[in-house]
C-alpha positions in Angstrom: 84.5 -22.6 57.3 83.6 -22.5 60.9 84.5 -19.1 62.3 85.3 -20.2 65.9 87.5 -23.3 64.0 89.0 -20.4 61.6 90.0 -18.9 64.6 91.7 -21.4 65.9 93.9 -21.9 62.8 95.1 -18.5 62.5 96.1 -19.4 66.1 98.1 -21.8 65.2 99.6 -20.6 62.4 101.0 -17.6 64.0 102.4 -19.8 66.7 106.1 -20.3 66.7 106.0 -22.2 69.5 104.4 -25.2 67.3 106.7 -27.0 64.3 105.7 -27.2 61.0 104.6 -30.8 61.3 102.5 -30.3 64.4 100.7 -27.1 62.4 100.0 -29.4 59.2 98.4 -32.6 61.3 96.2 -29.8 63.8 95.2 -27.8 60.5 94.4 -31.0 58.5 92.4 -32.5 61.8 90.8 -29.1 62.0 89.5 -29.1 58.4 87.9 -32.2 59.1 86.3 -31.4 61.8 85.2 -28.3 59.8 83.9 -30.8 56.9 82.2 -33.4 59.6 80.6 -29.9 60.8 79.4 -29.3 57.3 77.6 -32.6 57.0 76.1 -32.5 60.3 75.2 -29.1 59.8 73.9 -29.9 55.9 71.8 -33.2 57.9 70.2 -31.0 60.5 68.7 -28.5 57.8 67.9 -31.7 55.7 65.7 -32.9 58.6 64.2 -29.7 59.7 62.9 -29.1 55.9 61.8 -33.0 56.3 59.6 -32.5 59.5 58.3 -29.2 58.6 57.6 -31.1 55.1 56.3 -34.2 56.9 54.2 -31.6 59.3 52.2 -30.0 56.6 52.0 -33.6 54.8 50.2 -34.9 57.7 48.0 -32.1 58.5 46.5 -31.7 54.7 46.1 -35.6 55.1 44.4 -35.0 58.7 42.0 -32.5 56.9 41.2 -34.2 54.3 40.2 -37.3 56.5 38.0 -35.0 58.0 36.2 -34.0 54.9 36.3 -37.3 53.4 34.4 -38.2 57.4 32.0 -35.3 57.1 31.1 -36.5 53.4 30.5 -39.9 54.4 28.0 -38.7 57.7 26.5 -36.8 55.2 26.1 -39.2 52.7 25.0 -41.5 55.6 22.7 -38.9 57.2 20.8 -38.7 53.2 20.4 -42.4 53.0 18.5 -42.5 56.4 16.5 -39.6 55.6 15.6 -41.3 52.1 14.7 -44.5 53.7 12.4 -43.0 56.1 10.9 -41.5 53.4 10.6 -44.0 51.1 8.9 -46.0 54.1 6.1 -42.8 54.4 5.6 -43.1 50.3 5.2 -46.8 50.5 2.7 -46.4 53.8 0.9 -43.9 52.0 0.6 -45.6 48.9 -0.6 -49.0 50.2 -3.8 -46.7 51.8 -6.8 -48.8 51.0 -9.5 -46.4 52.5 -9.4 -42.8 53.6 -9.1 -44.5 57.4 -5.7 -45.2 56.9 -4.6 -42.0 56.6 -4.0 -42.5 60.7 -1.4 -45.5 59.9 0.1 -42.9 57.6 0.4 -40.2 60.0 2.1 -43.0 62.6 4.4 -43.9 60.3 5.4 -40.1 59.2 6.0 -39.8 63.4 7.5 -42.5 64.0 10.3 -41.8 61.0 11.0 -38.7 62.4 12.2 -39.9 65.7 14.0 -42.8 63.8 16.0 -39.2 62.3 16.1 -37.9 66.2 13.5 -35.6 65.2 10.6 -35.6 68.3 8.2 -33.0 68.4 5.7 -32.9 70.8 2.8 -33.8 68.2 2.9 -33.8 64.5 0.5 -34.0 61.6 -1.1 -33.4 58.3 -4.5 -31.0 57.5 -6.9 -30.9 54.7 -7.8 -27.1 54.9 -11.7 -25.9 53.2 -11.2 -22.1 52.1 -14.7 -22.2 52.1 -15.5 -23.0 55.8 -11.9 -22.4 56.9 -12.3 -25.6 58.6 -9.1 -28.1 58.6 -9.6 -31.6 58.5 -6.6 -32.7 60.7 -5.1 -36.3 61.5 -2.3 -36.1 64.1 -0.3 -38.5 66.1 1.5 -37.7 69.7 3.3 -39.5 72.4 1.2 -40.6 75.7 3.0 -40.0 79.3 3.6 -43.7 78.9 5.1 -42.8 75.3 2.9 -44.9 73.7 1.5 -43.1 70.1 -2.1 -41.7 70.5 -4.2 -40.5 67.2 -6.2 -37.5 67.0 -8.7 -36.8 64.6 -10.9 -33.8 63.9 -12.2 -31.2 62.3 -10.6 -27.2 63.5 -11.8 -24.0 62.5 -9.0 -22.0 61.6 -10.1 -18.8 63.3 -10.3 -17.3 66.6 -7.0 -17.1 67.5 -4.0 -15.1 66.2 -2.5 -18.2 65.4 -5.0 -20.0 63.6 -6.1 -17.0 61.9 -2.5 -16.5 60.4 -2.5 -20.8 59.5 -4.7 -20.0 57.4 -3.7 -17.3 55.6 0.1 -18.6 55.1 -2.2 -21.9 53.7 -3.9 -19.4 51.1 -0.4 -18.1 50.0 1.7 -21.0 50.7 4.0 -20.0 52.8 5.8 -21.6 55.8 4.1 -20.6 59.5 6.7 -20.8 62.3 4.8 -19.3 65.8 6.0 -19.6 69.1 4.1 -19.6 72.0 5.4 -18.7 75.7 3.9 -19.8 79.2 -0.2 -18.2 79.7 -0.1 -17.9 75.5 0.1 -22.0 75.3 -3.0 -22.8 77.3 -4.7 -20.0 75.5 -4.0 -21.6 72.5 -4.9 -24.8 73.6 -8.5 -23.8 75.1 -9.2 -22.2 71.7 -8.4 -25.5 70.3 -10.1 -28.2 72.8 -12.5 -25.8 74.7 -14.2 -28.9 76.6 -10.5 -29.9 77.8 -9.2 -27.8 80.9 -5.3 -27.1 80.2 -2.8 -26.6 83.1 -1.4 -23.4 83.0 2.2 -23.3 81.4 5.4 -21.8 83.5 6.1 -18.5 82.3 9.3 -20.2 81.1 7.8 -22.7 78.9 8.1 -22.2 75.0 6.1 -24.6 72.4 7.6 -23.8 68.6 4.8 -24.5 66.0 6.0 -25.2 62.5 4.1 -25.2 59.4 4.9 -26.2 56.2 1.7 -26.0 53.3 0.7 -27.9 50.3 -2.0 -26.9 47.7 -4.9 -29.2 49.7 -3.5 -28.7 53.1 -0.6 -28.7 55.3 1.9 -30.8 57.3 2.2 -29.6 61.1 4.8 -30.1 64.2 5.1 -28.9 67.5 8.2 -29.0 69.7 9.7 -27.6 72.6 12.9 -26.5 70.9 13.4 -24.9 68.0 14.6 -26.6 65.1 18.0 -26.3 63.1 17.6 -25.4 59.3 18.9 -29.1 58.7 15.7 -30.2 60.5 13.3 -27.7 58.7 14.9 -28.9 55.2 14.0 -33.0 56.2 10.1 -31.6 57.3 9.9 -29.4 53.8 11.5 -32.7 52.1 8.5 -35.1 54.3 5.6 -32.2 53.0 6.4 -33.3 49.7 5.9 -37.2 50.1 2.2 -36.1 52.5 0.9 -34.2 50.2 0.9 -36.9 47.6 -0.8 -39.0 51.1 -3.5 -36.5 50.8 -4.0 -36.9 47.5 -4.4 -40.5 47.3 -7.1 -40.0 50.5 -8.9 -37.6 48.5 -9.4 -40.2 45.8 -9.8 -43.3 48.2 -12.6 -40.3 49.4 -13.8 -40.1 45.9 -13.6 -43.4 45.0 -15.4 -44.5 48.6 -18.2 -41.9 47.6 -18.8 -43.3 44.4 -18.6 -47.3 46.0 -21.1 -46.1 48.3 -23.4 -44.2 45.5 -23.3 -47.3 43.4 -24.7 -49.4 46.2 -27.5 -47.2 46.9 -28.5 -47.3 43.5 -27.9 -51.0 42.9 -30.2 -51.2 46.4 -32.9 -48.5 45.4 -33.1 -50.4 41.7 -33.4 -53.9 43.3 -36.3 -52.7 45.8 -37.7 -50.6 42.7 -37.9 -54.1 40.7 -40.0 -55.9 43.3 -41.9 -53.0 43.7 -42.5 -52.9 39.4 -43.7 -56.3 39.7 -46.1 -56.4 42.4 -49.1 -58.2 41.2 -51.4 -58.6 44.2 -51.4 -56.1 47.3 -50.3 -58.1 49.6 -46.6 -58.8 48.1 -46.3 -55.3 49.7 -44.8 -57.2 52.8 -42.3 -58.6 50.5 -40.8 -55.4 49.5 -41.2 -54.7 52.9 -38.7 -56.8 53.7 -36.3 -56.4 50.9 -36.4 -52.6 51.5 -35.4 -53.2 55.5 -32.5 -56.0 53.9 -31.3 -53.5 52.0 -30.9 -50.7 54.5 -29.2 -53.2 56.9 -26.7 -54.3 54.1 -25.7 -50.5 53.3 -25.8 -50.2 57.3 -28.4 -47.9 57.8 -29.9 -48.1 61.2 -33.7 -48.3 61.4 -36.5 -49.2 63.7 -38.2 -52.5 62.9 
């Protein structure tokens, strides 16, 4: 029983002011009151174990919304990054000639901004260990963001930078430099030295990222370093390139051998007229052929 009611019964009991009838209809109102207590009492404990109950409920429900949300952005973050490179696989398979390795290289920057990925410039290398020459196709936004191609041929020497490219090629391992203020324009004169380079702010940083296959490498620049996440897509997009370049290096082949056939189809038809010559002057006919030939395997020459 309620102490403070208990009290109050003793009270009464003791009194002898108060009849018997009186004391029986308080004590039996006050026992009531000590049972409605009981209940109210019982109800209020109920509902405090039901909210703190309810409270955990709802935040195990809140966190596992939460992962069930993170799985899904993830899930939805793969499926973008497999489309794009699906799109780079399909690009580079559909090469008919070496010279759309360019298209290639578009598409392969162009996919990485669709995953709010922009470097400065990006691209792919065919490195000679011979020559230590790289054979590089790159794409980059204009001021007036519009995509311009560069193509070339760069020694991989002279330059810290370049020096170390090339050996991380040799043992194929990942290149990650970084470049701050007078050590970008350096760089870049090394690189273009017929192009004069502002000079950088002190401040400025460039990161250079380099990620290497067996025939060559795939390349970005940026002005901020990347997040592992970001490293893990260009290691996943170095995959699908290198089987680019080696589908150009047999479009190359295959080219070379085209182009070796028609000499030799165009050497064998001038040798023929040649073979059967049966008066000196049908010299001016194989003249001719020999200058119709040259022009059809678009060799320049002076008539």
């Amino acid at each position: 029983m309620n102490q403070k009611l208990q009290n109050i019964i003793d009270i009464i009991q003791q009194s002898e002011k108060i009849d018997a009838e009186q004391k029986n209809n308080l004590l039996k109102n006050l026992t009531e009151v000590d049972k409605e207590l009981e209940i109210t009492a019982f109800k209020l404990e109920r509902t405090k174990k039901v909210k703190k109950t309810t409270a955990i409920l709802l935040e195990e429900t809140i966190e596992e919304l939460e992962q069930k949300r993170k799985a899904v952005e993830s899930q939805n973050r793969e499926l973008e990054i497999e489309a794009a490179l699906e799109r780079v696989r399909s690009k580079a398979m559909a090469m008919h000639s070496s010279e759309d390795i360019a298209e290639t290289v578009d598409t392969f920057f162009l996919e990485l901004k669709v995953l709010n990925i922009t470097p400065r410039r990006c691209g792919v290398g065919m490195v000679d260990e011979n020559t230590r020459i790289a054979d590089i196709h790159a794409t980059t936004d204009t001021q007036e963001k519009k995509i311009k191609n560069m193509t070339g041929k760069l020694k991989l020497a002279g330059h810290p930078v370049l020096d170390e490219i090339f050996e991380s090629w040799k043992l194929q391992k990942e290149y990650h430099p970084v470049l701050r203020g007078s050590e970008i324009s350096e760089y870049y004169k090394i690189m273009n030295p017929q192009v004069t380079f502002p000079d950088f702010a002190t401040d400025e940083v460039q990161y250079g990222y380099y990620f290497m296959f067996k025939e060559g490498g795939v390349f970005a620049w940026t002005d901020k370093a990347y997040a592992e996440h970001e490293l893990q897509i260009f290691r996943r997009y170095t995959s699908v390139l290198s089987l680019t370049y080696r589908r150009y290096l047999d479009l190359k082949e295959a080219e070379a051998q085209a182009r070796e056939a028609q000499i030799e189809a165009a050497l064998e038809r001038v040798r023929s007229l040649a073979v059967g010559m049966q008066q000196s002057d049908e010299v001016g006919k194989v003249s001719d052929a020999l200058f119709s030939e040259l022009q059809k395997l678009s060799v320049k020459v002076l008539a």
